[in-house]
C-alpha positions in Angstrom: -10.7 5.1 7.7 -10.3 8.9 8.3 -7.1 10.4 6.4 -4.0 8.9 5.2 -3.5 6.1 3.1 -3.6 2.2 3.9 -1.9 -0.6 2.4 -3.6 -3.6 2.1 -2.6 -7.2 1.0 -5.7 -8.9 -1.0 -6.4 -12.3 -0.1 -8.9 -14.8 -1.3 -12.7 -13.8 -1.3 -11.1 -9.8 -1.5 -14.4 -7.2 -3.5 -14.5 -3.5 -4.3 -17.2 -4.2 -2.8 -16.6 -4.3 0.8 -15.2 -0.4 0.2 -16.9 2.6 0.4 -15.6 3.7 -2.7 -17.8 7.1 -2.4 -14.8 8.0 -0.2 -11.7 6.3 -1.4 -10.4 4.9 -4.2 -8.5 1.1 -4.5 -4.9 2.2 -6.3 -1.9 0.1 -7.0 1.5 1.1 -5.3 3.0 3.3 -7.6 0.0 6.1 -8.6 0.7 7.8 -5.2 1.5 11.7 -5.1 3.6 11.3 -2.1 6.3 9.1 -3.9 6.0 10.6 -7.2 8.0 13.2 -7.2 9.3 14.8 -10.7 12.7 14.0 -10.4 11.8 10.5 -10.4 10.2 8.0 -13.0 7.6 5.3 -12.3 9.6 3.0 -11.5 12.0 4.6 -9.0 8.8 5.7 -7.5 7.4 2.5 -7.3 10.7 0.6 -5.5 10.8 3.6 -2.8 6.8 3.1 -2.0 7.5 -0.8 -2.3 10.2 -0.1 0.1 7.9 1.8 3.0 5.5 -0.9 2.7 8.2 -3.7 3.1 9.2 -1.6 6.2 6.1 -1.5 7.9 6.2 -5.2 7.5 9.0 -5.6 9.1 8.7 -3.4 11.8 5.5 -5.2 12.3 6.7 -8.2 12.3 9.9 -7.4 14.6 6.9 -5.9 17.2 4.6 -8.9 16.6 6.4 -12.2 15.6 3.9 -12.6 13.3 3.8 -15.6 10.4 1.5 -13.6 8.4 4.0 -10.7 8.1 7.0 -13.2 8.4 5.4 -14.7 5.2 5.0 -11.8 3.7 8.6 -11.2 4.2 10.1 -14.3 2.8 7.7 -14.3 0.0 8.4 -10.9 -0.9 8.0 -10.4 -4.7 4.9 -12.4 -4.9 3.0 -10.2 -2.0 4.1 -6.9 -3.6 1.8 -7.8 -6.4 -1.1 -8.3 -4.1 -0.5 -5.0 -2.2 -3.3 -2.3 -3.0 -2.8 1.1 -1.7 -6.6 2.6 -0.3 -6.4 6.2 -1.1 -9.2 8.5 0.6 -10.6 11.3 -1.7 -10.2 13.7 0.9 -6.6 13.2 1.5 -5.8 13.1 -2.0 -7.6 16.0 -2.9 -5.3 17.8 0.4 -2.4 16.6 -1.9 -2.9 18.1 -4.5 
């Protein structure tokens, strides 16, 4: 991974360590600069990164057909919680 920031549902048999964590850091949703903006709380914050993610889903799935996104999908609420966010140092340090 070189720049930006990835989303990525855990699944069974998921470790830190299979990351590089030297280079990125493993954050939930709602810790992102890009969505936090001052005028908002947490939690506003948190439903407009939720809503990107859901989004890409389902532009993914409307490209793709697939049952793994269509799951995700219709199973919405549970998945969120299993979303990670994989933040590279270098792109967070551009941030800020």
């Amino acid at each position: 991974m070189s720049g930006g920031v990835a989303y990525v549902l855990m699944s069974v048999g998921f470790t830190e360590k299979r990351c590089n964590l030297d280079s990125v850091d493993l954050e939930p949703l709602v810790e992102d600069p890009l969505f936090a903006a001052p005028d908002k709380s947490r939690d506003e914050s948190r439903e407009l990164e939720a809503k990107v993610v859901k989004d890409l889903v389902a532009r993914h799935f409307e490209l793709t057909a697939s049952p793994r996104a269509a799951w995700i999908l219709n199973n919405w609420t549970e998945a969120l919680a299993r979303f990670i966010k994989v933040f590279p140092h270098e792109h967070k340090r551009v941030l800020a």
